[in-house]
Chimera marker file (.cmm) of the C-alpha trace (Angstrom):
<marker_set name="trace">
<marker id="1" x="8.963" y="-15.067" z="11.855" r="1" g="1" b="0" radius="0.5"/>
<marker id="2" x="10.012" y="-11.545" z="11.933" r="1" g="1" b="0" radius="0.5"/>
<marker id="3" x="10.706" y="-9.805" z="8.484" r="1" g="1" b="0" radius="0.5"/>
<marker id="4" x="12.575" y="-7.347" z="10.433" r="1" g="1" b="0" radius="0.5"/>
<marker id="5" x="14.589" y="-9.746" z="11.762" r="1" g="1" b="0" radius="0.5"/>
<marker id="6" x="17.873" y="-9.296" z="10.159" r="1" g="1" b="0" radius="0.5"/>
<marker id="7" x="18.479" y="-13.054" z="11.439" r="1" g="1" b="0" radius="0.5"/>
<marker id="8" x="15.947" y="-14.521" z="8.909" r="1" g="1" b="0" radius="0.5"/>
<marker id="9" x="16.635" y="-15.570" z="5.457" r="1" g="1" b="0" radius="0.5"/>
<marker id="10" x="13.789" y="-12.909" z="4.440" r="1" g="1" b="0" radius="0.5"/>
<marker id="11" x="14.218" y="-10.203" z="6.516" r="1" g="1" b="0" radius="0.5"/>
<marker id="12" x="13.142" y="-5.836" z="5.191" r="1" g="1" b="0" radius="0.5"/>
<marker id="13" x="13.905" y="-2.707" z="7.346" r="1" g="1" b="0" radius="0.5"/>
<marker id="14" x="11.044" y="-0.290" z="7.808" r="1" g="1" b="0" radius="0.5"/>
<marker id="15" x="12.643" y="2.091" z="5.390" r="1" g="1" b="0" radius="0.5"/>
<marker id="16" x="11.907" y="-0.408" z="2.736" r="1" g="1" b="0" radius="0.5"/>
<marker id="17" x="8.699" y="0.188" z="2.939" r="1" g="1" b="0" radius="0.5"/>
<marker id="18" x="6.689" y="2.687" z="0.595" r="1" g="1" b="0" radius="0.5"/>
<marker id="19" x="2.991" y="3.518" z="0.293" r="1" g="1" b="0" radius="0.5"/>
<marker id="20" x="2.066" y="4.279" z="-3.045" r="1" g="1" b="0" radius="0.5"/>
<marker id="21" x="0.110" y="7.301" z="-4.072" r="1" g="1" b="0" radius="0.5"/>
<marker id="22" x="-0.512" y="7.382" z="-7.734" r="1" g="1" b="0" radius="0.5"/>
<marker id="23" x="-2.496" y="10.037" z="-9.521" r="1" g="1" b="0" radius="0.5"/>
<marker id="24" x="-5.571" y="7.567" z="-10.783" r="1" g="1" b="0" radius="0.5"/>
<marker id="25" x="-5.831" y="5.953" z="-7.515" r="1" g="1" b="0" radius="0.5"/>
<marker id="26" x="-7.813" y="9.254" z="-6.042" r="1" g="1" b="0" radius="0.5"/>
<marker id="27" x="-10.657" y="11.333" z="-7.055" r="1" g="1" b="0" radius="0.5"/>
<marker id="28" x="-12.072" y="14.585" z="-6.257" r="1" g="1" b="0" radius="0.5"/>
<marker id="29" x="-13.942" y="15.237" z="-2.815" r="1" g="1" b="0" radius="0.5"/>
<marker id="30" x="-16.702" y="17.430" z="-3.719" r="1" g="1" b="0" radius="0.5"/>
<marker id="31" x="-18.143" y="17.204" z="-0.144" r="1" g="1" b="0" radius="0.5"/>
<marker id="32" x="-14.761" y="17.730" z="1.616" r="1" g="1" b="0" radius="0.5"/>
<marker id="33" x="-12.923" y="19.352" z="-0.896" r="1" g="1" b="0" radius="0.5"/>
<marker id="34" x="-9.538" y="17.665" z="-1.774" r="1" g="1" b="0" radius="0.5"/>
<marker id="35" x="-8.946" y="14.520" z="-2.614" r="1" g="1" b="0" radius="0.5"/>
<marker id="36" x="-10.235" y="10.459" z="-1.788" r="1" g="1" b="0" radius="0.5"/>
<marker id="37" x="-9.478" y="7.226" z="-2.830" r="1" g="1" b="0" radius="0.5"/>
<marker id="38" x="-10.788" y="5.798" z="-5.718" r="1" g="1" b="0" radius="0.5"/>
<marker id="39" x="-12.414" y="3.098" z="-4.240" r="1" g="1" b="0" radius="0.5"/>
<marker id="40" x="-13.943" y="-0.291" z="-5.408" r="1" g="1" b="0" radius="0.5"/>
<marker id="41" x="-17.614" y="0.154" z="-3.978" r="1" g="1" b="0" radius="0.5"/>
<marker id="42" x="-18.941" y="2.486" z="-1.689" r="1" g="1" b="0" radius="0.5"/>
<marker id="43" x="-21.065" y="0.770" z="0.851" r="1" g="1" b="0" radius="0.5"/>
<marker id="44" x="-22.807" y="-2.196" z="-1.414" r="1" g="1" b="0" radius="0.5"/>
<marker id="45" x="-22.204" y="0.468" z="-4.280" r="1" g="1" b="0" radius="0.5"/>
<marker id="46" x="-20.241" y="-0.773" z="-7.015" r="1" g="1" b="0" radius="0.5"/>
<marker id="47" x="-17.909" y="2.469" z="-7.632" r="1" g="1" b="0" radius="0.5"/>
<marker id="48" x="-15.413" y="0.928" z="-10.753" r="1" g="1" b="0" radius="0.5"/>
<marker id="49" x="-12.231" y="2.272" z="-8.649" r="1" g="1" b="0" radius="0.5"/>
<marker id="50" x="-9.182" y="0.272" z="-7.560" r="1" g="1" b="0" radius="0.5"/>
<marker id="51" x="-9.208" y="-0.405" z="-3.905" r="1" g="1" b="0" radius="0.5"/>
<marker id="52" x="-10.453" y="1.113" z="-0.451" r="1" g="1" b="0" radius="0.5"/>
<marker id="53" x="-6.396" y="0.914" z="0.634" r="1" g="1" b="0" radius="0.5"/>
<marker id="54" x="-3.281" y="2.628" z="-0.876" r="1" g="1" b="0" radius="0.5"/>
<marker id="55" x="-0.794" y="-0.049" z="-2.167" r="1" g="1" b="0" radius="0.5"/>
<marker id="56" x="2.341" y="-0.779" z="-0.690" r="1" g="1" b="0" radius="0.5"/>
<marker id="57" x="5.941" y="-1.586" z="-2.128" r="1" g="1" b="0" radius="0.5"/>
<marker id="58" x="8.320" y="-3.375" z="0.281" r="1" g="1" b="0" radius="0.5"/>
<marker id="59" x="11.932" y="-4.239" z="-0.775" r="1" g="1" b="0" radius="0.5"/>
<marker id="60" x="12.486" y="-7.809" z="0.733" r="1" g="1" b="0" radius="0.5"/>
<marker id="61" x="16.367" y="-8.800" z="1.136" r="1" g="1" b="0" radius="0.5"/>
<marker id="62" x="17.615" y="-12.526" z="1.338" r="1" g="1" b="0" radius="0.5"/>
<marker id="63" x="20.157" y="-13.274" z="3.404" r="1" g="1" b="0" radius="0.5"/>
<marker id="64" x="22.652" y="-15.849" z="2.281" r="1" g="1" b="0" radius="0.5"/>
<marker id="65" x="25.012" y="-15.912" z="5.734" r="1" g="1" b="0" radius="0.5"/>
<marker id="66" x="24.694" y="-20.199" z="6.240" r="1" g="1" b="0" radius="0.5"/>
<link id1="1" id2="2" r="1" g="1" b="0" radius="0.2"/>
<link id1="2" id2="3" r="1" g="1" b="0" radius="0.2"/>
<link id1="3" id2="4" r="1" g="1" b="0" radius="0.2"/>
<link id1="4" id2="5" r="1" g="1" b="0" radius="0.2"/>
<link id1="5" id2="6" r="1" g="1" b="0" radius="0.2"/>
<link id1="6" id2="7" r="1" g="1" b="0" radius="0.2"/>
<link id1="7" id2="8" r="1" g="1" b="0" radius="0.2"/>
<link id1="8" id2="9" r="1" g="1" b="0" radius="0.2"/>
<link id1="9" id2="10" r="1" g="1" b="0" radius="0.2"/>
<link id1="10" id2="11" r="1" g="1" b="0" radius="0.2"/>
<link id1="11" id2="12" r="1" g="1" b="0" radius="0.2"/>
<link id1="12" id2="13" r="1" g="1" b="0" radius="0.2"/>
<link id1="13" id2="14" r="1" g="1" b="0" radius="0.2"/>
<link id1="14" id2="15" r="1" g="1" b="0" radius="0.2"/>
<link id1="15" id2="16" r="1" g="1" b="0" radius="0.2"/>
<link id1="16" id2="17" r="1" g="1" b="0" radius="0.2"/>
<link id1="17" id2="18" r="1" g="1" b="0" radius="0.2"/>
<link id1="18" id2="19" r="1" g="1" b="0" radius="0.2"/>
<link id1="19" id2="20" r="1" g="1" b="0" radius="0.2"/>
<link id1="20" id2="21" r="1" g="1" b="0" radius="0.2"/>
<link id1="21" id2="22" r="1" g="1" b="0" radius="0.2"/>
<link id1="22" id2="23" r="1" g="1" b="0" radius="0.2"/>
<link id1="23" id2="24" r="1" g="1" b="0" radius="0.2"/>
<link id1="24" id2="25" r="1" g="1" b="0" radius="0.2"/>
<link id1="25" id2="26" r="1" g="1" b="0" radius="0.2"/>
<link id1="26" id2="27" r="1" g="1" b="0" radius="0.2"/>
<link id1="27" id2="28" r="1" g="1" b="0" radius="0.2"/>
<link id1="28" id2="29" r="1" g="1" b="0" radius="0.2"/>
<link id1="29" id2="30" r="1" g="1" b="0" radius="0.2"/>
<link id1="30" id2="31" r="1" g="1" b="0" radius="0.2"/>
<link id1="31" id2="32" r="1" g="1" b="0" radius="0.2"/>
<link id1="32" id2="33" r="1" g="1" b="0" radius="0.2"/>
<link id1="33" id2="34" r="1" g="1" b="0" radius="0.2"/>
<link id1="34" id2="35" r="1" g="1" b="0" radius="0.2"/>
<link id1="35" id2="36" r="1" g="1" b="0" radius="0.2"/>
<link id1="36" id2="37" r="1" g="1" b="0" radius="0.2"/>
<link id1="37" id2="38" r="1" g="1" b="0" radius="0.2"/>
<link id1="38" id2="39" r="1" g="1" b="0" radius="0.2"/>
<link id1="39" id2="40" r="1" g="1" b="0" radius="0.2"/>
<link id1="40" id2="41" r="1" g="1" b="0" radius="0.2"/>
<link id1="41" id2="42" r="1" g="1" b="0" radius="0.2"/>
<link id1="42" id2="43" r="1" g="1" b="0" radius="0.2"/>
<link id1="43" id2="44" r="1" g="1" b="0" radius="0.2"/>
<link id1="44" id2="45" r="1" g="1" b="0" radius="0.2"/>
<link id1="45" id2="46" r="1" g="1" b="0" radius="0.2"/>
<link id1="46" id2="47" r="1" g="1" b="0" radius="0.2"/>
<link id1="47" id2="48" r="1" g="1" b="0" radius="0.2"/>
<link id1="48" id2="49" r="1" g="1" b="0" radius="0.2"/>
<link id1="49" id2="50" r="1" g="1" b="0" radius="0.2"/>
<link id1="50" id2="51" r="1" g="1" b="0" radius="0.2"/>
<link id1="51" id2="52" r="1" g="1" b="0" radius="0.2"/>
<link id1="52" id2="53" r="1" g="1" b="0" radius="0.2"/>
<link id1="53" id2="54" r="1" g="1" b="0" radius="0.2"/>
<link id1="54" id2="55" r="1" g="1" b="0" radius="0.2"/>
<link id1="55" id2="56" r="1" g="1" b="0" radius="0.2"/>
<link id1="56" id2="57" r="1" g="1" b="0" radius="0.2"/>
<link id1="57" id2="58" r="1" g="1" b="0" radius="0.2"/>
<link id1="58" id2="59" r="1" g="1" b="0" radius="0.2"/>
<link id1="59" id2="60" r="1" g="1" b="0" radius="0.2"/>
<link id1="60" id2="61" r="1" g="1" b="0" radius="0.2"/>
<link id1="61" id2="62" r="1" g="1" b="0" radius="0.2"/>
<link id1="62" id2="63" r="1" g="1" b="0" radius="0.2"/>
<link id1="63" id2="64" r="1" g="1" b="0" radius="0.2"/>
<link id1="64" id2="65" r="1" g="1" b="0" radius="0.2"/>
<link id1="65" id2="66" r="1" g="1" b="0" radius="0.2"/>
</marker_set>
């Protein structure tokens, strides 16, 4: 099953979809100047961050044509 399948009971468009890029989710790059994730580890590092992938917000629609 297809959530863009308007069809579907659960169904999204592509426009629903957000990637989210919070202040605290990034830290300084002192090697490449700029920014990186904050991330969880590092290798086998344990870093403290939040994740080694941005988070995503999708609006999901139901469809209630029975």
């Amino acid at each position: 099953m297809s959530l863009l399948n308007k069809n579907n009971n659960l169904f999204t468009t592509q426009k629903n979809a957000q990637i989210i890029t919070l202040p605290f989710l990034f830290i300084n790059d002192t090697k490449y100047k700029g920014q990186k994730l904050y991330r969880t580890y590092l290798g086998y590092r344990y870093q403290g961050g939040f994740s080694d992938h941005l988070p995503i917000r999708l609006k999901v629609s139901i469809n209630n044509n029975d």
